[in-house]
C-alpha positions in Angstrom: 97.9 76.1 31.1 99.7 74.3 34.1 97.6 72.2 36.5 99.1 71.3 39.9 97.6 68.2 42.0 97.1 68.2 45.6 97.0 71.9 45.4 95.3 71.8 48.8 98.0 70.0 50.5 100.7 71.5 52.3 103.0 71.3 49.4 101.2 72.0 46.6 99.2 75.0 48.1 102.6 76.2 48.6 103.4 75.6 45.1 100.5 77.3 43.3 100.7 80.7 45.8 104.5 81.0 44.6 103.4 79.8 40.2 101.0 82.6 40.7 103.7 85.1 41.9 104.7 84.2 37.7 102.3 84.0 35.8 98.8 85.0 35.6 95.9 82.8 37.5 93.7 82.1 34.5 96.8 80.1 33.4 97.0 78.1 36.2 94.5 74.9 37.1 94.5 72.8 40.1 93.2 69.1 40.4 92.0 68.5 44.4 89.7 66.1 45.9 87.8 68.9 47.1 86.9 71.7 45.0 85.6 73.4 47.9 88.7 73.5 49.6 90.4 75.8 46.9 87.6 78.2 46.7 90.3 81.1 47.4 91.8 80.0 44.3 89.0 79.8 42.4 88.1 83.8 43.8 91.5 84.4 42.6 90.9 83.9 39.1 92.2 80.0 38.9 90.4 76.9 37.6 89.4 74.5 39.9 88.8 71.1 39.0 87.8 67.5 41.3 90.6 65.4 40.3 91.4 62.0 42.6 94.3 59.6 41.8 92.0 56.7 42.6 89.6 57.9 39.7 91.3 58.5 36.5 88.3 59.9 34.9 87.9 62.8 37.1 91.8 63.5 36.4 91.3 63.7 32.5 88.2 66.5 32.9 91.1 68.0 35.4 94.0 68.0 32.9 91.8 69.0 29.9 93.6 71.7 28.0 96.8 71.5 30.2 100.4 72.0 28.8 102.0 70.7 31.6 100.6 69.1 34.6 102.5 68.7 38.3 101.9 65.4 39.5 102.2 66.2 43.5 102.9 63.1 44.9 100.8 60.7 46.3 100.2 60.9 50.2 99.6 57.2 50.4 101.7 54.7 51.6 103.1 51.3 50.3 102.6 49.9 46.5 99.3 52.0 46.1 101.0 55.0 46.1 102.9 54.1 43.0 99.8 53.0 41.5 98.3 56.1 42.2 101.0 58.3 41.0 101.2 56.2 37.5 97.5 56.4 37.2 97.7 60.4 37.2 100.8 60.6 34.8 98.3 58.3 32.3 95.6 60.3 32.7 98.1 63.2 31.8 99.4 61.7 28.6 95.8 60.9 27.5 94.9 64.4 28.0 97.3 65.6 25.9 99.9 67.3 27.7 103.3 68.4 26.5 105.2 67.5 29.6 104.6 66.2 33.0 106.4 66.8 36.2 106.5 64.3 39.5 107.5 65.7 42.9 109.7 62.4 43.9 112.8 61.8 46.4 116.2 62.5 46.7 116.4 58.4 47.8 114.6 56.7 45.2 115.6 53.8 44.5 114.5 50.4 43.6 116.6 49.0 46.6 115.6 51.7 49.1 115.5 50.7 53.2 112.6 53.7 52.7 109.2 52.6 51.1 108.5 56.3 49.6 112.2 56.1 48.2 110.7 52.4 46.6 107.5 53.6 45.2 109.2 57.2 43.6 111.5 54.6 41.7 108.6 53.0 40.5 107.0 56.3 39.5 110.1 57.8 38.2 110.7 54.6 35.9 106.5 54.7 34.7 107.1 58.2 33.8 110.0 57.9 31.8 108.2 55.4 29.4 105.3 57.5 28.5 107.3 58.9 25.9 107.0 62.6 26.4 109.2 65.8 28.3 109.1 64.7 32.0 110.9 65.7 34.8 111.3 64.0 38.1 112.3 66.7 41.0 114.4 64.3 43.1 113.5 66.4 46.7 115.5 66.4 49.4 114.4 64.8 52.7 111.3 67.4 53.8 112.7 69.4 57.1 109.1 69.4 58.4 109.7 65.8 59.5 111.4 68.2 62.4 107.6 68.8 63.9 107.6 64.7 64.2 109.8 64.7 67.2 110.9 67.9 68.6 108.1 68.5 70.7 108.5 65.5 72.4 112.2 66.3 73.0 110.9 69.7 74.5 108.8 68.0 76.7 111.2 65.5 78.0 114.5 66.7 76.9 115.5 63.7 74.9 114.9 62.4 71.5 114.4 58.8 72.2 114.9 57.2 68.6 116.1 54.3 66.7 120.1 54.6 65.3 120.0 57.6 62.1 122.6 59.1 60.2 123.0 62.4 58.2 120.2 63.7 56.4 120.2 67.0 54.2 117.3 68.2 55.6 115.5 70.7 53.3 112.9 73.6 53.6 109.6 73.0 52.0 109.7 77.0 50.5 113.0 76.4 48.8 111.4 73.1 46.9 108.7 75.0 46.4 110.3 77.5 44.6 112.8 74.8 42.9 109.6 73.1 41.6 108.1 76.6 40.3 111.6 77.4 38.0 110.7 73.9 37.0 107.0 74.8 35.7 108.1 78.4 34.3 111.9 78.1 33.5 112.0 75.8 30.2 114.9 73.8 30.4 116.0 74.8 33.9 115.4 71.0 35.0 114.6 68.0 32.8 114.6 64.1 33.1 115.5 63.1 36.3 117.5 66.1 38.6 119.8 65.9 40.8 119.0 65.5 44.6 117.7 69.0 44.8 118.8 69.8 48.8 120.3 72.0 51.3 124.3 71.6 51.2 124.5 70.8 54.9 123.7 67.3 56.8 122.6 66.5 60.7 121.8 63.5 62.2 119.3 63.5 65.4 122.3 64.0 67.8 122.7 67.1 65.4 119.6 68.1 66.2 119.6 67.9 69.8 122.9 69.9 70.0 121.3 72.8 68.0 118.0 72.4 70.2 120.1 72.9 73.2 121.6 75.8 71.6 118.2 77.3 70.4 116.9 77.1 74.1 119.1 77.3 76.5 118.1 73.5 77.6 120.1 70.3 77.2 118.5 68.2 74.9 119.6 64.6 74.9 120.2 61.5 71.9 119.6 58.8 73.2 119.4 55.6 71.1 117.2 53.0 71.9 116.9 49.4 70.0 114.3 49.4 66.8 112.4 46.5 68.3 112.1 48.5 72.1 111.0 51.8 70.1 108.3 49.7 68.0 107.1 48.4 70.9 107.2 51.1 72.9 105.0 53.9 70.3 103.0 50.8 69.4 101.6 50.3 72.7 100.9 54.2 72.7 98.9 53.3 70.1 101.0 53.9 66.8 99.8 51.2 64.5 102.6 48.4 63.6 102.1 49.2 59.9 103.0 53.3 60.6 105.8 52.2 63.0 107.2 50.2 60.5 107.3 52.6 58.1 109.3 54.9 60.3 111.5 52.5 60.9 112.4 52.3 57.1 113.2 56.1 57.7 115.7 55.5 60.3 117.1 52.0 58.4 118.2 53.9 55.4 119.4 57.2 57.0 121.8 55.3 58.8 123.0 53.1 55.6 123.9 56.5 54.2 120.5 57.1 51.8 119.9 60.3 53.1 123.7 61.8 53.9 123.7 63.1 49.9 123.9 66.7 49.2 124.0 68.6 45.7 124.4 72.2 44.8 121.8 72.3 41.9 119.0 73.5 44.4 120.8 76.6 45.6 122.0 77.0 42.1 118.3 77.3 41.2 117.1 79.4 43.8 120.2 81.7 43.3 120.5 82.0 47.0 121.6 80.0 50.2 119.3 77.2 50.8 117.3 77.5 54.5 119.2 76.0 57.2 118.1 73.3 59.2 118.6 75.6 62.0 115.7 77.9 61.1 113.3 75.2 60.5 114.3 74.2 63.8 114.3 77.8 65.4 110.6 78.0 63.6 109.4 75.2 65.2 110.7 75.8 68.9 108.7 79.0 68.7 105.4 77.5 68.1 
């Protein structure tokens, strides 16, 4: 059996409608903090089990009789989410599994200007001491992030944000499907991967120029000081400890930890990875 956490979240959902597209739902578990929220994959034929990072002991009734088990990653931020993430890869290797997988980041690192990229090292380096087949799926930087701030730049015709730099920005579906020739492809991808992203990078001012493009509008960069943006989306009521956490976004795509591409995703897929430009083209039309 595979068991996928978070399967209610936007990217594990995603992952278990592909797995199913594989193999057969009574193979399949999920571990979700809400049991009630899967109930169309429990009428589908797949077992559905309360599991919560911050209580081992529902994770090991979760992970009973799994082969593998999908650690989706934790959405917490700062230190806890490390802890969190280690305390479901435990409860994994007490319940027996034969490999575990770990959705982490194509910037982890131990020195990361990103706290995710920080607590993913952490995770990575946990899981690689348990002992057993792992496999950390290094994921390129989500191009969802796009729904942050292009609506804003609709409104107003500027994105008003900190100094960036390149990002391979990366469909959720093609990671999704990466992550799923992961589960069902033995071999495919083991230890930690490569950064599994789209070949092509673009910074905001990137962004803006396709945005123009998309609608006929000029959309504007304009950079403004990381001390004048924290300020200014603080007193719109962002709180410090969220705006500093973006910050660490912007910090490390301009020092470069985002501006890495790798063929090994469209290698996978056996396909062209989705362009930025049709994330962005999906998101103008909503």
């Amino acid at each position: 059996m595979i068991v996928v956490t978070g399967a209610t979240g936007r990217l594990g959902r995603k992952i278990v409608e592909k797995l199913l597209d594989h193999v057969p739902a009574d193979t399949v578990g999920v571990s979700v903090r809400d049991p009630d929220k899967a109930a169309a994959l429990a009428d589908r034929g797949v077992r559905v089990r309360a599991g919560d990072f911050t209580d081992p002991a529902t994770l090991e009734h979760a992970f009973a009789d799994a082969d593998q088990v999908l650690v989706v990653s934790a959405a917490i931020r700062g230190p806890q989410a490390a802890e969190a993430n280690a305390a479901a890869i435990d409860a994994a290797v007490r319940a027996g599994v034969s490999r575990v997988l770990y959705t982490s980041h194509q910037a982890a690192s131990p020195g990361s200007l990103f706290d995710p990229g920080r607590q993913h090292a952490g995770t990575e380096k946990h899981l690689a001491g348990q002992g057993i087949p792992h496999t950390a799926l290094r994921h390129g930087f989500y191009a969802s992030t796009f729904e942050l701030y292009v609506p804003a730049a609709l409104e107003t015709g500027e994105f008003r944000l900190p100094q960036d730099g390149p990002v391979s920005w990366t469909a959720h579906d093609d990671l999704v499907e990466a992550d799923v020739v992961a589960l069902t492809r033995p071999g495919a991808l083991d230890g930690v991967t490569p950064p599994l992203t789209a070949p092509e990078t673009l910074d905001f001012s990137d962004v803006a120029r396709v945005l123009s493009e998309l609608t006929g509008r000029t959309i504007s960069r304009v950079v403004v000081d990381d001390e004048e943006w924290k300020a200014t989306v603080t007193a719109q009521g962002v709180p410090v400890a969220a705006a500093e956490f973006t910050l660490g976004m912007f910090r490390a795509a301009r020092a470069g930890e985002f501006a890495v591409t790798d063929p090994t995703l469209e290698h996978l897929l056996g396909r062209p990875a989705i362009p930025a430009r049709a994330v962005l083209e999906e998101v103008v039309r909503r």
